[in-house]
DOGUTI-505189 format. One line per field, with one value per residue: x, y, z of N, C-alpha, C in turn. Coordinates in Angstrom, 1 decimal. Example, Ala and Ser with C-alpha at 12.3 -4.5 7.8 and 13.67 -1.06 7.14 Angstrom:
BEGIN
neast: (13.2, 12.8)
nnorth: (-5.7, -2.2)
nup: (7.8, 7.1)
caeast: (12.3, 13.7)
canorth: (-4.5, -1.1)
caup: (7.8, 7.1)
ceast: (13.2, 12.9)
cnorth: (-3.3, 0.0)
cup: (7.8, 7.9)
END
This chain:
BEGIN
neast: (0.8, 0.6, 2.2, 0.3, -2.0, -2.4, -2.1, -5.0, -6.9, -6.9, -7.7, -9.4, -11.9, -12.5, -15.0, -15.8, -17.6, -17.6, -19.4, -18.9, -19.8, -19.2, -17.7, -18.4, -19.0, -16.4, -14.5, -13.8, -11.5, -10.2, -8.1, -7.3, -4.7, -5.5, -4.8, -5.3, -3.2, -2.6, -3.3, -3.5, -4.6, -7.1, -8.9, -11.2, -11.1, -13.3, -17.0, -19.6, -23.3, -25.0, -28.4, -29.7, -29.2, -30.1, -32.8, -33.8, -32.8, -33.5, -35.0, -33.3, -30.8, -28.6, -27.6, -26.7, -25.0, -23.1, -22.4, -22.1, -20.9, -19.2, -17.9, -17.3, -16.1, -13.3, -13.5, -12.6, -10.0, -8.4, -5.9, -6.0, -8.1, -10.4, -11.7, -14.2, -16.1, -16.6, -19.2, -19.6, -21.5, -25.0, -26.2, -24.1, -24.2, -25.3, -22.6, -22.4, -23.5, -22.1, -19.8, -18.3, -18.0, -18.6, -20.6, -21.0, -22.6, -21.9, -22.6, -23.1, -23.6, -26.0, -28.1, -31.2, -33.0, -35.1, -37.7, -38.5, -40.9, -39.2, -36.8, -34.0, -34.2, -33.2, -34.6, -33.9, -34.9, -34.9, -35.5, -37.6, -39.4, -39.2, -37.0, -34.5, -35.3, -32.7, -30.8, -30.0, -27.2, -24.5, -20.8, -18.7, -17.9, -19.1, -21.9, -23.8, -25.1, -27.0, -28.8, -32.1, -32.4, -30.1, -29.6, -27.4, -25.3, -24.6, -24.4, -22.0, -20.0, -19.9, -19.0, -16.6, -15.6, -15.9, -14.3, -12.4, -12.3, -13.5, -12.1, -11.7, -12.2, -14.7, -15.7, -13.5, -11.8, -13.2, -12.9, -9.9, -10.0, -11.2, -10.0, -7.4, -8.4, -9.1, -6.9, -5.4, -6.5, -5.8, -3.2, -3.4, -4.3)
nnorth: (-1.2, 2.3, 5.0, 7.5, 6.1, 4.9, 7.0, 7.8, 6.4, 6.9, 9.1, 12.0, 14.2, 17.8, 20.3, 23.9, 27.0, 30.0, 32.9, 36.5, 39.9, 41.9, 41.3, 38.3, 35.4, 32.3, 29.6, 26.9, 24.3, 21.5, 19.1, 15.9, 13.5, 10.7, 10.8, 13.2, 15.1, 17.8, 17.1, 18.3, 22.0, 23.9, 27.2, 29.5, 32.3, 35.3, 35.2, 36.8, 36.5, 38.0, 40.7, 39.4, 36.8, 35.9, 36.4, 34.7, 31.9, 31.9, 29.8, 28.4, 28.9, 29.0, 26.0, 26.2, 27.7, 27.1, 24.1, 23.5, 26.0, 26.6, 24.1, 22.3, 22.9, 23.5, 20.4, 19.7, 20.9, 19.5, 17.2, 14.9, 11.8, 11.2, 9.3, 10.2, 12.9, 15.6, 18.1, 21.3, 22.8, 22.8, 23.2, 23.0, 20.0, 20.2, 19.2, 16.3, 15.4, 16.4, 14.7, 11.6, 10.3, 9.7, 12.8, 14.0, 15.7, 17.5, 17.3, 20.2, 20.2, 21.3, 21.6, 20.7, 17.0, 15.3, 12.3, 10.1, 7.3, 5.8, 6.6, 9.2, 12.0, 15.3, 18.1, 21.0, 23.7, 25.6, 29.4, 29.4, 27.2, 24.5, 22.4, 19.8, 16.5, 14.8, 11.9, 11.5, 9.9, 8.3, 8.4, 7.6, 10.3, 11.8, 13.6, 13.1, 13.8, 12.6, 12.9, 11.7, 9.8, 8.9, 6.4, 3.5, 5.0, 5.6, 3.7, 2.6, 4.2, 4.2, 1.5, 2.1, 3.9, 3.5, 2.4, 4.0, 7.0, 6.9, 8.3, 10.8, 13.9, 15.2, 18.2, 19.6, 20.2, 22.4, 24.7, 25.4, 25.8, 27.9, 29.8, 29.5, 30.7, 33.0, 34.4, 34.4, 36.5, 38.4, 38.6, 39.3, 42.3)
nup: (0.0, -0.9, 0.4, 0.2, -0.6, 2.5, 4.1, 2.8, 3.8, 6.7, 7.1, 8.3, 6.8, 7.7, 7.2, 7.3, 7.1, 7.5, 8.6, 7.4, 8.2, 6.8, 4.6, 3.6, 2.6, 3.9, 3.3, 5.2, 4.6, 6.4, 6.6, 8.5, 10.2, 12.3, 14.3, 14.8, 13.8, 11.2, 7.5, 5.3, 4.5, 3.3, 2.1, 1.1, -1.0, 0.2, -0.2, -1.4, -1.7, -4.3, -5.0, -6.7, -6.6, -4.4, -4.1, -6.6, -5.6, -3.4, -0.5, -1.1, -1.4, 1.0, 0.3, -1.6, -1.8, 0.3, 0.1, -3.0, -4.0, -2.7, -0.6, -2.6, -4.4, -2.1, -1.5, -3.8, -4.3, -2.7, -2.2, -1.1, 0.0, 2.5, 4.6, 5.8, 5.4, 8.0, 8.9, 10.5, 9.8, 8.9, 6.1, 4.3, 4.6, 2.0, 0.2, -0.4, -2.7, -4.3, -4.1, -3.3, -1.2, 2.4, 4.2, 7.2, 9.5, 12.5, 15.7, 17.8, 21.6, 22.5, 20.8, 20.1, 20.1, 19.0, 19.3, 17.2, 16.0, 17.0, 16.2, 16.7, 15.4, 14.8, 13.9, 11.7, 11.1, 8.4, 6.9, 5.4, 7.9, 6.6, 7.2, 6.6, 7.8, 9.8, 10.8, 13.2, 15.6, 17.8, 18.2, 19.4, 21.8, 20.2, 18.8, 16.0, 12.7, 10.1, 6.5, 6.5, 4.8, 4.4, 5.4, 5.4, 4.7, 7.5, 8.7, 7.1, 8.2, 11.1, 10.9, 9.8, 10.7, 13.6, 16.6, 15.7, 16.0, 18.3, 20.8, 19.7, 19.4, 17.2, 17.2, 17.3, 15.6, 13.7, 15.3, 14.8, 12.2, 12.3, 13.6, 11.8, 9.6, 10.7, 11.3, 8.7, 7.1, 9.1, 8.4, 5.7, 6.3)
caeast: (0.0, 1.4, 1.7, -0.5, -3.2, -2.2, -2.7, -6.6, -7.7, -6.7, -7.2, -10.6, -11.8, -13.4, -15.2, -16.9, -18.1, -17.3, -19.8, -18.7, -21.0, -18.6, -16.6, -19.5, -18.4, -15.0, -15.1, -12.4, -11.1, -9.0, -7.8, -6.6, -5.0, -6.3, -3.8, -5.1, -2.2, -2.8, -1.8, -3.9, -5.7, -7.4, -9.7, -11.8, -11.4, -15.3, -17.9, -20.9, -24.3, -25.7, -29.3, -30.5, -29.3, -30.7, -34.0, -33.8, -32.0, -34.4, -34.5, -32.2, -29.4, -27.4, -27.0, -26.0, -23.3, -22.4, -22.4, -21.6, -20.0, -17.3, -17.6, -17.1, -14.3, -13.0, -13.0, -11.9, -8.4, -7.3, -5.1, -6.3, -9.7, -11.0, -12.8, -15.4, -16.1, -17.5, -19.1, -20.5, -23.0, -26.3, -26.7, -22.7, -23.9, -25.4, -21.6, -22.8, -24.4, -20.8, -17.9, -18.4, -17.7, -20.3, -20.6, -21.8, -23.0, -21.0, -23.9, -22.7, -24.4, -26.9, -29.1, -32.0, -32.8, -36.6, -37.6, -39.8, -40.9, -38.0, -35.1, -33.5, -34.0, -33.1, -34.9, -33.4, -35.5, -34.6, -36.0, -39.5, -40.0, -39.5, -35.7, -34.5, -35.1, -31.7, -30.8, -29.1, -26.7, -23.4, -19.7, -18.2, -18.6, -19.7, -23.2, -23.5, -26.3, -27.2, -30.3, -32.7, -32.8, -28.8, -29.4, -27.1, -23.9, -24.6, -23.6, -20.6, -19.8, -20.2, -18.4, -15.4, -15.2, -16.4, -13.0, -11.2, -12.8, -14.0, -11.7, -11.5, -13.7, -14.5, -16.0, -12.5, -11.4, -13.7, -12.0, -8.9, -10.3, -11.8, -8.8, -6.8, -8.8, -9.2, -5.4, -5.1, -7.5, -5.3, -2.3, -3.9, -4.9)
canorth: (0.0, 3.1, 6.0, 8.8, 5.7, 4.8, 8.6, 8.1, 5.5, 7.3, 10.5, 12.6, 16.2, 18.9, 21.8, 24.6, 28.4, 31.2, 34.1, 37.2, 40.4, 42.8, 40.1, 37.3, 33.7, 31.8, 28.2, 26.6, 22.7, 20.7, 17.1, 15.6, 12.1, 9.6, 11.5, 14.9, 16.4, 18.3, 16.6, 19.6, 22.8, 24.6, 28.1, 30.1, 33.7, 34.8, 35.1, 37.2, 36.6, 39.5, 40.3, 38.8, 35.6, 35.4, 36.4, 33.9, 31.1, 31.8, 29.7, 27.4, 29.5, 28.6, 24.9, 26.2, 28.6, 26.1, 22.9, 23.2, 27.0, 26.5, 23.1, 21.4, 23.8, 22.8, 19.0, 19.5, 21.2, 18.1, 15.5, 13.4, 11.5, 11.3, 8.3, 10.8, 14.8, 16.2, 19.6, 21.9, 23.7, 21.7, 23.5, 22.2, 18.6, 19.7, 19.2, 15.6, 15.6, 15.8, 13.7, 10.5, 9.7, 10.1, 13.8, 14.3, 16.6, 17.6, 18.4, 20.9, 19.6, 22.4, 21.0, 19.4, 16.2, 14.3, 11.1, 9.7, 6.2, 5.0, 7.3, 10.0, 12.9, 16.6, 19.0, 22.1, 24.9, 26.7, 30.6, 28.8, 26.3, 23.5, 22.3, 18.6, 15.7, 14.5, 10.7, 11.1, 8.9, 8.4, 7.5, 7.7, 10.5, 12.6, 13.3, 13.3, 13.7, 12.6, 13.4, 10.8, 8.9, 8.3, 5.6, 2.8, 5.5, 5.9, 1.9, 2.9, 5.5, 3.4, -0.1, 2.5, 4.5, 3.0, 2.5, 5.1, 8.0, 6.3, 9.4, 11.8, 15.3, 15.9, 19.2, 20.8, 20.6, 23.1, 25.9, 25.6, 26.0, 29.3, 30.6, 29.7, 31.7, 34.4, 34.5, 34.5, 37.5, 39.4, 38.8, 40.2, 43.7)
caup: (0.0, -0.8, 1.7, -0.4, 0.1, 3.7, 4.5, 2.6, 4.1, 8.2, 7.5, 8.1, 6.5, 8.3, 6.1, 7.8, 6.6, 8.5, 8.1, 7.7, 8.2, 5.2, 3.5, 3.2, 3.5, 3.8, 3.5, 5.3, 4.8, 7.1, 6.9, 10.0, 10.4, 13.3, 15.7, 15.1, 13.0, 9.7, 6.8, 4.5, 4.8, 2.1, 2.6, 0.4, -0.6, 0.2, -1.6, -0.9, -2.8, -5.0, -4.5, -7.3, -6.0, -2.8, -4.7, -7.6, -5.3, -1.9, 1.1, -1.4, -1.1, 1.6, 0.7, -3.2, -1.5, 1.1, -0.4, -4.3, -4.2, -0.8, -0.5, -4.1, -4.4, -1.3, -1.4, -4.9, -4.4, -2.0, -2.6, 0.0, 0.0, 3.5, 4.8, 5.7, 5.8, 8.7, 8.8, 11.7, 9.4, 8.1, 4.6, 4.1, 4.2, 0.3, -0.6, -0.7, -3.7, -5.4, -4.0, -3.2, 0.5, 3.3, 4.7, 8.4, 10.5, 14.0, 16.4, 18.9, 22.2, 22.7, 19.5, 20.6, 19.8, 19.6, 19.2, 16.1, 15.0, 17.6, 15.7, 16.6, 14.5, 14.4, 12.9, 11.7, 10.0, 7.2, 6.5, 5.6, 8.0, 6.1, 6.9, 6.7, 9.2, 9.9, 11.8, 14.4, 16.2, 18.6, 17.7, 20.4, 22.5, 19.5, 18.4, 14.4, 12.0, 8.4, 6.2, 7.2, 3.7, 4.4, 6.5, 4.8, 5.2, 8.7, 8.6, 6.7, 8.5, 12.0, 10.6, 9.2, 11.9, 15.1, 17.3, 15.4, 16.9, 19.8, 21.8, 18.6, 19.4, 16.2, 16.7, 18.2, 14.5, 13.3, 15.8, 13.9, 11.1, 11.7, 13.8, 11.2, 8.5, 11.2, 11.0, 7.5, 7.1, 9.6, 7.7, 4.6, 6.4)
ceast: (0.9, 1.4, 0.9, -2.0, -3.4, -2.6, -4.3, -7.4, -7.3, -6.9, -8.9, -10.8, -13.1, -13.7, -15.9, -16.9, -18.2, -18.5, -19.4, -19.2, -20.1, -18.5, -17.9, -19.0, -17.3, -15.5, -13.6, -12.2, -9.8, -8.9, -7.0, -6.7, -5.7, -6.1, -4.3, -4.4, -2.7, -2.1, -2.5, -4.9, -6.1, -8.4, -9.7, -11.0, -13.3, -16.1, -19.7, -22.0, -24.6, -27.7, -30.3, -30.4, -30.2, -32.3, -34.4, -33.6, -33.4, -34.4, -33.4, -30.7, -28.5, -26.5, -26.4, -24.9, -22.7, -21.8, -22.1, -20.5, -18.9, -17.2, -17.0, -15.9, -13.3, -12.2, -12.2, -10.7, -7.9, -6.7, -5.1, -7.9, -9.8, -11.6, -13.9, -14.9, -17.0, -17.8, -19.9, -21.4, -23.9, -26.4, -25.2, -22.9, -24.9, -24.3, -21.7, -23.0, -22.8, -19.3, -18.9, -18.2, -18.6, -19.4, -21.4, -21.6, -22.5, -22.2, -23.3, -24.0, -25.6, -28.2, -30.1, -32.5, -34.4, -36.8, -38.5, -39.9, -39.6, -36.3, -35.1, -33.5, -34.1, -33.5, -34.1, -34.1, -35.4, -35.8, -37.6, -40.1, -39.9, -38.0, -35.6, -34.5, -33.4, -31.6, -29.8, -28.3, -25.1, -22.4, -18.8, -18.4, -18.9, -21.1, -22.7, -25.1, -26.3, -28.8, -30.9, -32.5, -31.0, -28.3, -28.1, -25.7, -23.7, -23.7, -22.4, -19.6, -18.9, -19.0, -16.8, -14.3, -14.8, -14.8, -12.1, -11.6, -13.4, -13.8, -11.6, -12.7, -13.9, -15.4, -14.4, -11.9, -11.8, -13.5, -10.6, -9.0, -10.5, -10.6, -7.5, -7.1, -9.4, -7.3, -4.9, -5.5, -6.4, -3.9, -2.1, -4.2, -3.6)
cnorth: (1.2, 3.7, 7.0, 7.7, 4.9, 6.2, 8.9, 8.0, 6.0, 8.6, 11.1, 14.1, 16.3, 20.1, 22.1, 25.7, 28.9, 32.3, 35.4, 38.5, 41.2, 42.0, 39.2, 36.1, 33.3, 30.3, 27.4, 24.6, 21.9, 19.3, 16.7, 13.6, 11.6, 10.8, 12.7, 15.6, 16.5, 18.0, 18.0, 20.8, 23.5, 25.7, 28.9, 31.5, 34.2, 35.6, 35.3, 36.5, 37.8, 39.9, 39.3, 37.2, 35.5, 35.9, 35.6, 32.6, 30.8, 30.7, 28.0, 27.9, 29.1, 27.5, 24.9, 26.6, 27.7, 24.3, 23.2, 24.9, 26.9, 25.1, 22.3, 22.2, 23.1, 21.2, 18.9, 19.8, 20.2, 17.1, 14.7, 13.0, 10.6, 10.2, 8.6, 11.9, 14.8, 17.8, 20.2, 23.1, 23.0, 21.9, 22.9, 20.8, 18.7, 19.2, 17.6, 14.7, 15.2, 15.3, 12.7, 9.8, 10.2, 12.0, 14.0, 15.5, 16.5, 18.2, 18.9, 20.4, 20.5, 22.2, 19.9, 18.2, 15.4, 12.9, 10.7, 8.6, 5.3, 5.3, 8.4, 11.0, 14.5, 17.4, 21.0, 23.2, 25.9, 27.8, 30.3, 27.4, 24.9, 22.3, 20.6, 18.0, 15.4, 13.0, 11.0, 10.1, 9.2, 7.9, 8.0, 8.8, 12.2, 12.4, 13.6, 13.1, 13.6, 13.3, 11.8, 9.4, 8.5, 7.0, 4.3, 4.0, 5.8, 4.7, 2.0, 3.6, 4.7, 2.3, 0.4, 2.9, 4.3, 3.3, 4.1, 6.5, 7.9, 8.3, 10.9, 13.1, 15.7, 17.3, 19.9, 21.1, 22.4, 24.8, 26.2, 26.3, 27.2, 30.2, 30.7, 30.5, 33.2, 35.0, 35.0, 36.1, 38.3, 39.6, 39.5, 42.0, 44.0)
cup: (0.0, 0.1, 1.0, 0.3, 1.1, 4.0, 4.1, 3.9, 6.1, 8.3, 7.4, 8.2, 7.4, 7.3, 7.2, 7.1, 7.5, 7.3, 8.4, 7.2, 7.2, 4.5, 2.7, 3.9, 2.9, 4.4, 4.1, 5.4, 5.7, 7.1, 7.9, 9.8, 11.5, 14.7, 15.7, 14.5, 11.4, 8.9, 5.4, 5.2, 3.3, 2.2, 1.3, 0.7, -0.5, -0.6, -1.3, -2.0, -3.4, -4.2, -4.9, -7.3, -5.2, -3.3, -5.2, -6.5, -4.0, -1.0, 0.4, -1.5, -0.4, 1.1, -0.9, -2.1, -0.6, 0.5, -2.1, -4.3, -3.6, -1.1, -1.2, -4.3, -3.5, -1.6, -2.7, -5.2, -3.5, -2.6, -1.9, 0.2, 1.3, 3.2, 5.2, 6.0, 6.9, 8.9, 10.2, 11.4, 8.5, 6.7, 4.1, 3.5, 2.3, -0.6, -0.9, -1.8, -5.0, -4.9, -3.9, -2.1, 1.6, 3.8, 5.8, 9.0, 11.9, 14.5, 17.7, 20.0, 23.1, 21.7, 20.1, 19.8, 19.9, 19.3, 18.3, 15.5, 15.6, 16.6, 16.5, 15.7, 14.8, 13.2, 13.2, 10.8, 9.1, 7.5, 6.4, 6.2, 7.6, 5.7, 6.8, 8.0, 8.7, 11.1, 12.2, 15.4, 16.8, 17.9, 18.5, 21.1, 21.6, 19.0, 17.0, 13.5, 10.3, 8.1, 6.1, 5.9, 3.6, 5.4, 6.3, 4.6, 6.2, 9.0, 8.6, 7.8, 10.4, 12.0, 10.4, 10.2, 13.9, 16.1, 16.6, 16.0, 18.3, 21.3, 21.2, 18.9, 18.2, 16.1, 17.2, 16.5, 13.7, 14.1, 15.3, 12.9, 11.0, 12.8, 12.5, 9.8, 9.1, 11.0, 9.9, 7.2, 7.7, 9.3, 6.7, 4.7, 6.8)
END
């Protein structure tokens, strides 16, 4: 096995989106092996909407800008393909749609959680009301959420992961991420 795919197959990405009230948004990517150390990072320059987006686009906007504008970008300058992404913004997990490896949801432990039909599911509400269920579930002593119809990468996700994260926080990632593109930013000014 080589080492480029010894480093795939142990290494897991973090995306998140930083909003910012002049600039707009910065999408920042981190890959982290087992151990926590950075073997890539990758960060947007950002990228407001116009209005005639957020008119035309409406309460489908975020998960265009988050998930195919930052994200697909993103996953697409790496040279390392993650055994999974995890993100700690919901409209993010649209990036989905174009790679090919599961994408979950970090639930910060303030997110409530109900119970339906004997699952787990989070609901999160978009602008009208009408946001996705999400299944919810543990891996070790992180909470994580898919979209409900992802049940069968939760498996994956579970069978791949299970022990390997067992001690892994995977939200502490997503603090890096945005110190490190707070950083960057203050380099720039």
């Amino acid at each position: 096995m080589s080492n480029i795919d010894m480093k795939s197959k142990l290494a897991l990405g973090f995306l998140t989106i930083i909003e910012h009230a002049q600039h707009g948004l910065f999408g920042g990517y981190l890959i982290l092996n087992t151990s926590g150390r950075p073997l890539e990072f990758h960060c947007t320059t950002p990228i407001k909407p116009n209005r005639a987006q957020e008119i035309l686009y409406g309460p489908t906007l975020e998960a265009f800008l988050y998930g195919e504008q930052i994200g697909q970008t993103l996953l697409k300058q790496s040279n390392i393909q993650p055994l999974m992404v995890c993100t700690d913004r919901e409209p993010a997990l649209a990036v989905r749609e174009y790679v090919s490896l599961p994408v979950v949801l970090v639930i910060p432990a303030e997110k409530s959680v109900t119970i339906e039909n004997d699952q787990r599911i989070l609901r999160i509400d978009g602008p009208h009301g009408s946001g996705p269920n999400l299944l919810t579930f543990e891996l070790g002593r992180n909470r994580l959420a898919l979209p409900a119809r992802a049940e069968e990468e939760r498996k994956v996700i579970v069978e791949q992961l299970g022990e390997l994260v067992e001690s892994f926080d995977l939200a502490e990632p997503f603090e890096r991420i945005r110190e490190a593109i707070e950083e960057a930013q203050q380099a720039v000014r």
